[in-house]
N, C-alpha and C positions, 0 to 999 in steps of 0.2 A: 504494500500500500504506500503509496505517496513516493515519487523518487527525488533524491537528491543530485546534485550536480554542480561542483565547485572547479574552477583555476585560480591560480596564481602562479607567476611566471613570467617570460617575455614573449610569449605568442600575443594572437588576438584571442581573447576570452572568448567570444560571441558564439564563434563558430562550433568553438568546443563543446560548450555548453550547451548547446539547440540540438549536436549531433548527438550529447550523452542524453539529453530529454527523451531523442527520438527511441535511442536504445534500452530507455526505459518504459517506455511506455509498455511493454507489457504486464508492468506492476500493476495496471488499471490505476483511470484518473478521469476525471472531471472537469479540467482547467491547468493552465499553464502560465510560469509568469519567471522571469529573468531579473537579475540586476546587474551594472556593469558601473562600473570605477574608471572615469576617466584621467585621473589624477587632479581632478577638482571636484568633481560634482560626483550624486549617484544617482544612476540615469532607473529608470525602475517601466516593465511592463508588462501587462499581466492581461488576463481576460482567461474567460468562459471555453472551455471548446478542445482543441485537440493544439500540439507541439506547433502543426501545419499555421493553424489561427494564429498563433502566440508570435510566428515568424513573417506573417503579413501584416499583423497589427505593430510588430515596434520596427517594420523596415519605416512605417509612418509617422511615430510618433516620438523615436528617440535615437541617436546616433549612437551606430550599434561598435564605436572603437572602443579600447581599455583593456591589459592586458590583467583585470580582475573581473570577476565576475563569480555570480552564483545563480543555478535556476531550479526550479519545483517543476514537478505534475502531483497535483491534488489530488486526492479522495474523497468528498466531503464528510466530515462528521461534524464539527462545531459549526453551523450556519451553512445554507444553501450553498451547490454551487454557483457561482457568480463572480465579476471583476474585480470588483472588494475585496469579496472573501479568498481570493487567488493569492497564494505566497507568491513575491516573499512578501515581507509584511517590514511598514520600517516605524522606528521609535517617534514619539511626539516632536522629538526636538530634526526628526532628520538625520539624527549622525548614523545610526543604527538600521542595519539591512539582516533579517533575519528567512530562513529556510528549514521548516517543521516538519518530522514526520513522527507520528503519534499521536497521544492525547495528554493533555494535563490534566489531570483530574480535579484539582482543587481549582482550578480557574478563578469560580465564581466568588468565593472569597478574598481571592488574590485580586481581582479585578475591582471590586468593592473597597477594597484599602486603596488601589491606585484613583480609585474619581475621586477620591476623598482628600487627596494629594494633588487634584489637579489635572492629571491625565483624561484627554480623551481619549474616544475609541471611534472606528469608520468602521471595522468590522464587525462579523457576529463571532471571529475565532477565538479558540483561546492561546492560539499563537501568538496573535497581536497582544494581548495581555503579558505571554513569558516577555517578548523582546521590551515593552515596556516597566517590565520590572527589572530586567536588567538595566537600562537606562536609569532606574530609580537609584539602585544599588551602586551603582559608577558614580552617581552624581550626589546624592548622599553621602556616603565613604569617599569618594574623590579615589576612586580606583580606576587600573586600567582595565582593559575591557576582557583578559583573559580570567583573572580574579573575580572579575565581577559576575561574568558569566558563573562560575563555579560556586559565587556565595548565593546566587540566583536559585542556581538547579538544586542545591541543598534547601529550597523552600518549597520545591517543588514534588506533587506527588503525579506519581503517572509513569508515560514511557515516551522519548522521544529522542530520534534522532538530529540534531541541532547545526549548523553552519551560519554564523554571526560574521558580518564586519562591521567595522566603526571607518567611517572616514576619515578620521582625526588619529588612526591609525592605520595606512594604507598600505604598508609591506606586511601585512599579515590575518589569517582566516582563523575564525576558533571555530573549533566542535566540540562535539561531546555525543556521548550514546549512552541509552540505559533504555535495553527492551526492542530498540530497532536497529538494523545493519548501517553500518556505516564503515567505509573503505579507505585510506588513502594511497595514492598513486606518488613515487618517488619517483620523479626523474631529475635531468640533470639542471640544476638552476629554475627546475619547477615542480611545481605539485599539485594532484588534482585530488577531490575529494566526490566522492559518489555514494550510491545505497550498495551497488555493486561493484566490479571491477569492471563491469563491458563498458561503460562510456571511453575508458582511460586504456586498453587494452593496446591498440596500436603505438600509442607513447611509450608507454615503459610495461618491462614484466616483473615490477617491483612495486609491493604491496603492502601496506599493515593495515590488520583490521582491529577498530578498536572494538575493547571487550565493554562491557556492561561498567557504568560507573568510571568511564577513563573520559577523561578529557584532552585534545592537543592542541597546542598552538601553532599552527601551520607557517613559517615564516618565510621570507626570501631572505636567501643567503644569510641563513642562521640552522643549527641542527632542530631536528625536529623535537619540541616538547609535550611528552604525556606524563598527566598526572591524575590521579585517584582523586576524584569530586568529593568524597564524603573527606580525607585526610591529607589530603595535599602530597601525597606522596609521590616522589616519582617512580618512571617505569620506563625499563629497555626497550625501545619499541622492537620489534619482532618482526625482521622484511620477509615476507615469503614471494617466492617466485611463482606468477603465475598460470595454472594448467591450462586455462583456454586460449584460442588461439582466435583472430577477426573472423578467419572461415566460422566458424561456429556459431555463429551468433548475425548470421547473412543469411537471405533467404535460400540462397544459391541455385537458382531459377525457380524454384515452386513460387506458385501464390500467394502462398501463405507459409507461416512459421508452421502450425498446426501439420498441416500438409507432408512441409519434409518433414518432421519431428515419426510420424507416424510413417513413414518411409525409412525412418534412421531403424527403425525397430529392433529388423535382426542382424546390423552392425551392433547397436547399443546392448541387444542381452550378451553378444558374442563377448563384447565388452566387460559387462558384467561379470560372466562365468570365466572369461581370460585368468592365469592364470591361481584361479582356484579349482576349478574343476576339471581335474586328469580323470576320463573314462575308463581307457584302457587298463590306467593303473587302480581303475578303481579308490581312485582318492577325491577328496572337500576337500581343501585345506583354507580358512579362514581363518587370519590370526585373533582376531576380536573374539570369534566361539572358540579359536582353538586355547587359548590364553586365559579362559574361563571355564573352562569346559563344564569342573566340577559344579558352579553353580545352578549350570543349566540343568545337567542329569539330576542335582538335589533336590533344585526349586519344586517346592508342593502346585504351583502352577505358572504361567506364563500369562501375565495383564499387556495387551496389544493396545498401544494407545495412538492415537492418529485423528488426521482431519477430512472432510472428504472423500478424494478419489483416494487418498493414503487408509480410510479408514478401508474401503472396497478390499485395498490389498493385504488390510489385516485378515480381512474375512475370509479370503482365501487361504492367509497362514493358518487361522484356523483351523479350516478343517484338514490342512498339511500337515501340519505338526502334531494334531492327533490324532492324524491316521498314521502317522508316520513313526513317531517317537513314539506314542502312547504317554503323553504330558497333558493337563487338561490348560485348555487352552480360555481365555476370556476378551471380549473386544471392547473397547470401550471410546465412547467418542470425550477426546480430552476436555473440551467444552464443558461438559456434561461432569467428566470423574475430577478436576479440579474444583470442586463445587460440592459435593456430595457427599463428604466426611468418609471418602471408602475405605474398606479394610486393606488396609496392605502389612506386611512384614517383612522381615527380614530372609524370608521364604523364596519369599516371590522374586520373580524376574519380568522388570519391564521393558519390554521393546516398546519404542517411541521411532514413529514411519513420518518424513517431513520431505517433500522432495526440496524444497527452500533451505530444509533449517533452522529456520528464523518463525515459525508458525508459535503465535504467540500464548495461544492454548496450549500446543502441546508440550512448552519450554514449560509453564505454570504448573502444567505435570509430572515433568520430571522432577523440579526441583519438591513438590510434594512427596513423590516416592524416595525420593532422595531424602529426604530429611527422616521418614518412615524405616528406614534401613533396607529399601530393596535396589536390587544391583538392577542398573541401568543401563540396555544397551540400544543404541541407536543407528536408523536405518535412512539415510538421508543422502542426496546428491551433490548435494553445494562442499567443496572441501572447504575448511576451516568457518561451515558454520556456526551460528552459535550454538545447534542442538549437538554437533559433533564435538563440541569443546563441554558442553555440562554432561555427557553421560559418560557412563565409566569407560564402557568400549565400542566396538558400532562396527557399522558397514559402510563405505559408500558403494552406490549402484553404480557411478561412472557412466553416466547417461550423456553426458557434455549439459551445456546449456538448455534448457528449456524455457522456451521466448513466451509461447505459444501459454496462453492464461486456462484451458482448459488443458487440464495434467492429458497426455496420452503415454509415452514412452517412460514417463516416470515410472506409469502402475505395471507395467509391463518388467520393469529392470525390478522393481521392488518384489513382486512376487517370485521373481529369480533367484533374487535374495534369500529371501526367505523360505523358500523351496531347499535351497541347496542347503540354507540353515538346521531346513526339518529334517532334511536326508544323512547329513552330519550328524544331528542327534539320534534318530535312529541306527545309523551303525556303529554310536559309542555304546546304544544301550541291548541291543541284539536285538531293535524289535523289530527291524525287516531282514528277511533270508538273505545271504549272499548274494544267490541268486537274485532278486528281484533288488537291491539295492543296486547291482552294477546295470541291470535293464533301465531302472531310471535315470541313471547316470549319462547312460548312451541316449538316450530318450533327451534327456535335457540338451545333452548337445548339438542334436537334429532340428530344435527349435526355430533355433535363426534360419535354415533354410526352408520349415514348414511356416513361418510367418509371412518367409516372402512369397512361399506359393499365394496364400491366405491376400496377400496383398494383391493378386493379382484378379480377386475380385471387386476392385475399382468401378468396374465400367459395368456389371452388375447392378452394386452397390448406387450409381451415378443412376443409375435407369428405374431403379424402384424409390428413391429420391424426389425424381421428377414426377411419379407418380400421389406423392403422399407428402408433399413437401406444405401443402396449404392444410393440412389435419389441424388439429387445435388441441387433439390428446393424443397419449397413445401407451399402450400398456407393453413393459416386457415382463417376460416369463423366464424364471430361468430352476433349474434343482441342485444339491448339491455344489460340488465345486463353481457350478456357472450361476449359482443364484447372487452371487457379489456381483458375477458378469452381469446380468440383468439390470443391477442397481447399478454399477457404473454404466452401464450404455443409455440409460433414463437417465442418467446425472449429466453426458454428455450432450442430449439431446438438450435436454430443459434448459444447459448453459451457454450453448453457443445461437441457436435454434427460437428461443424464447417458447417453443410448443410446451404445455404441461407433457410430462410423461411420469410413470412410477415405474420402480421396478419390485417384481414380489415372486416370493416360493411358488413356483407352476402350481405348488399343490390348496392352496392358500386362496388361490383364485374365486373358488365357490366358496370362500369363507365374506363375501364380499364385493370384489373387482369383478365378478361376470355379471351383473346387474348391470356393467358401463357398457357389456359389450354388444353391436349394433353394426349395421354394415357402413358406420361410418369411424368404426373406431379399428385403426389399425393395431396388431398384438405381434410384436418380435418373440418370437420361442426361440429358443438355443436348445437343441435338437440334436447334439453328438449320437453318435451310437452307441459310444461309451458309457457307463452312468446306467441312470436311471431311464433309459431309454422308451419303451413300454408304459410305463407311466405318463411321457408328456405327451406320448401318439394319442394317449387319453385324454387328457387337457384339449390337444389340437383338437380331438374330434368334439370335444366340449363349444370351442369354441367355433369351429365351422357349421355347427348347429345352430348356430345363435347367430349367422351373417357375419360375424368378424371375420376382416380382412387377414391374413398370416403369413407375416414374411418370416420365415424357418432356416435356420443357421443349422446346417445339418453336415454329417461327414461324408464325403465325397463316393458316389455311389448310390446313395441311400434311396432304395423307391418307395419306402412305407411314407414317410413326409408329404414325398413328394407329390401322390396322387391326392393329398389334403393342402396345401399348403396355394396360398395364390402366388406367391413366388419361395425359391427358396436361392441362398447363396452356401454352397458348396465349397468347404473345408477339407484340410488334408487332415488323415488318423490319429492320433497320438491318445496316448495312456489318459481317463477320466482325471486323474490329478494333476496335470498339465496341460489340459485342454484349454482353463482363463489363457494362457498365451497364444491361443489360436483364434477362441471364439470370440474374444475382444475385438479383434483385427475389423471384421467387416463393420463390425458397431462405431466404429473410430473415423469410417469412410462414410457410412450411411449417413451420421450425424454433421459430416464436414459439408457433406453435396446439399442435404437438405437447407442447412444454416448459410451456404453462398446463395442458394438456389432463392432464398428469402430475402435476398440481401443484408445479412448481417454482418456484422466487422466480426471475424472468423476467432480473429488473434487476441482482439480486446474486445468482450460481450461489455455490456452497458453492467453498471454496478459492481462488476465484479473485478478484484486484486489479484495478485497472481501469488503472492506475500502476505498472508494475512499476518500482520508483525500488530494489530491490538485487535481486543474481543470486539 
């Protein structure tokens, strides 16, 4: 939610900063807004609308030189979006240009002591409030403005990622982070500040991320200063070299980010399984499970905690890991178990699924299990995010960047994950045969090439799209391992699409959901052979009874479906508890044709962040 985007240096800010907005904008936003240091003045523009708006409105209104600058794309939460309400946001007196992402929580108090003092306010944020309490505190105490910043944020409750200048000090940028990502980019004689590293990536491969509670003073031509907000401490900052690369984060001919992302698929599991998964040799080796081992075998059970399309991929560990290991498994939407007073112990083992990282629910759950005594291991993509830094040991999926605001390749790498996690624990504990543990082994490997068969139902996929592209609901079906698949392909539908869709237990159906169905309501069945087969041919016939429309994801071959079904798309075989990395595939393309086919912004849907970094 909300990105940020800083220089300082001897380039032209302007350019930099509109390019890093752009590369942001998958975090989802509402409005965009820049400021730029000419070495006299600070030039400020802002407005409603997308990066493109932000870049026609100040070629009008403000001269875009100065080799400082800082710019936002919004989210709203405190006041509409709107011109106003558009970071950055500058102090009463002018001197002060500030860039928020988060929320403050105490605002409204804080804001009430500042009218009382004389401050106005143009906006409804409570942005505009932090930077005018920082101006309070500087002008008050007669401090400079890195100090002040920090006596500031120590009054402040909430979470936000912060980028402050003062004009009256123009060789240098303050930050600070508690609760949202915040990056800075080290090159030579400059330095850029982001939510991510992709604005700043072509400039330098030299990074520090700051942690929770750190503040720096970003200088020219002075070392770099971080110190700890609550005690003034200082701290080493810590460069790391950056993994991604500008390919990566380019559309590289597709349409759309979404597009290649679900294209990348069986490069990305291959990715994933790289180097931990020897078939032949019959070996997992994951240092994170293998470095823990005994807690997993001991744990009286495994708490899955996630957001979203990461919760879908717990669902699926679930039923992996207890078919696999025989561990009893629990899902839990972070949201929800940060809230709820749950039992935990020193028993338990929590996996925590974020393809971000930065998911601000499911960090408020770790550090709850965390304080409860249970070991914490964490399943995320972003290296060095903040979910990989507060759990004990973890996984990355190694997916590259994901632009694209509705997860596809994420849930795909995480159930890989976690797959190979379950299959690991079952042959520490003998619950699956030799036998049948080296068939899934070999099984998992064939993946990537049976996804891109699967991919190659596109023009399928594209044709039954254009059919049902104007529906206004639409029901999946899925059992077993594919009943998560059912809920992520309604999750992907309803997100990019704006159609209602649900997804539910094929069996579940008559408990409710077949009262909808009508020859105008289309139903996705996921229909392997594998599984509980027989059973949904039941369902199917349920529903062809009642005029439901049936597009049936079935395994290649298959004529029972098919003489029921008004269309079906035709998958290649694979084992029932590996089949989410097949049956997924066509629901990833159905929901992309339909949501162009509607006109919708594919990459960024309306409302939705790609980073949920506050509740």
């Amino acid at each position: 939610m909300c990105g940020i985007v800083g220089y300082i240096g001897y380039r032209e800010a302007y350019p930099i900063v509109i390019k890093g907005l752009k590369r942001l904008e998958y975090r989802g936003y509402d409005s965009a807004g820049v400021m730029l240091f000419d070495g006299t003045d600070l030039k400020v523009s802002k407005t409603k609308g997308k990066v493109s708006d932000l870049e026609e409105k100040s070629s009008k209104e403000i001269t875009t030189n100065g080799t400082i600058g800082i710019g936002h794309t919004r989210w709203a939460t405190h006041g509409v979006p709107n011109d106003v309400n558009s970071h950055p946001h500058l102090s009463n007196s002018g001197n002060l240009a500030i860039v928020h992402n988060g929320i403050i929580e105490n605002y409204e108090p804080l804001k009430k002591e500042l009218l009382k003092r004389g401050y106005t306010f143009t906006s409804d944020t409570d942005t505009e409030v932090l930077v005018n309490l920082i101006e309070d505190v500087q002008k008050k105490d007669n401090l400079k403005l890195g100090k002040a910043v920090q006596v500031a944020l120590n009054q402040v409750v909430g979470a936000y990622a912060i980028c402050v200048f003062d004009k009256q000090k123009p060789d240098e940028i303050v930050v600070a982070r508690l609760g949202s990502p915040l990056a800075i980019g080290v090159g030579e004689e400059e330095f850029f500040i982001a939510s991510d590293a992709s604005p700043f990536i072509e400039y330098t491969s030299n990074a520090i991320y700051l942690e929770d509670e750190e503040m720096a003073i970003v200088r020219l031509h002075k070392p770099l200063k971080i110190r700890k907000i609550k005690d003034d401490s200082l701290v080493d900052p810590y460069v790391q070299e950056l993994q991604m690369n500008l390919e990566q984060i380019e559309k590289g001919g597709y349409d759309h980010f979404m597009l290649k992302e679900i294209y990348e698929q069986p490069n990305v599991i291959k990715d994933t399984y790289r180097g931990r998964l020897h078939a032949n040799s019959g070996i997992i080796q994951m240092s994170g499970v293998e470095d823990n081992l005994e807690k997993f075998l001991h744990a009286d059970r495994i708490l899955i905690i996630a957001c979203g399309t990461s919760w879908h991929a717990g669902l699926v560990a679930e039923y992996v890991i207890e078919e696999f290991a025989r561990i009893p498994v629990e899902v839990e939407y972070a949201s929800e178990f940060r809230y709820r007073n749950p039992i935990i112990t020193n028993k338990d083992v929590v996996i925590a699924i974020s393809q971000s990282g930065e998911t601000a629910d499911t960090l408020a759950a770790i550090k709850l299990a965390k304080e409860k005594g249970a070991f914490v291991f964490g399943v995320c993509n972003v290296v060095g995010s903040s979910i990989s830094r507060e759990t004990h040991a973890g996984a990355y999926t190694h997916a590259g960047p994901e632009i694209g605001v509705a997860s596809t390749k994420a849930f795909t790498t995480q159930i890989t994950i976690l797959t190979m996690m379950a299959l690991r624990l079952a042959k520490a504990k003998g619950t699956l045969s030799n036998s049948d543990f080296f068939r899934y082994l070999q099984e998992l490997e064939l993946i990537p090439e049976k996804v891109q068969e699967a991919l190659n139902t596109n023009d399928i996929a594209k044709t039954i799209a254009s059919i049902y592209k104007d529906a206004t609901n639409c029901l999946y079906l899925g059992r077993g391992y594919n009943f998560p698949v059912a809920l992520e392909g309604a999750l992907k539908l309803k997100e990019i699409s704006y159609i209602h869709a649900e997804g539910y237990p094929a069996a579940e159906m008559k408990h409710g959901p077949i009262a909808l169905i009508d020859e105008k309501m289309p139903v996705v069945v996921i229909a392997p052979k594998q599984g509980h087969y027989d059973k949904v041919v039941s369902n199917i016939q349920e529903i062809k009874s009642r005029s439901g429309k049936i597009i049936a994801i079935v395994t290649k071959g298959d004529v029972q479906v098919k003489d029921l079904a008004d269309h079906v798309i035709e998958i290649p075989e694979t084992s029932d508890a590996l089949s989410p990395l097949i049956t997924t595939i066509p629901l990833q393309l159905l929901s992309y044709h339909i949501a162009v086919m509607r006109g919708c912004n594919v990459d960024q849907p309306r409302n939705l962040a790609k980073s949920v970094t506050v509740e």
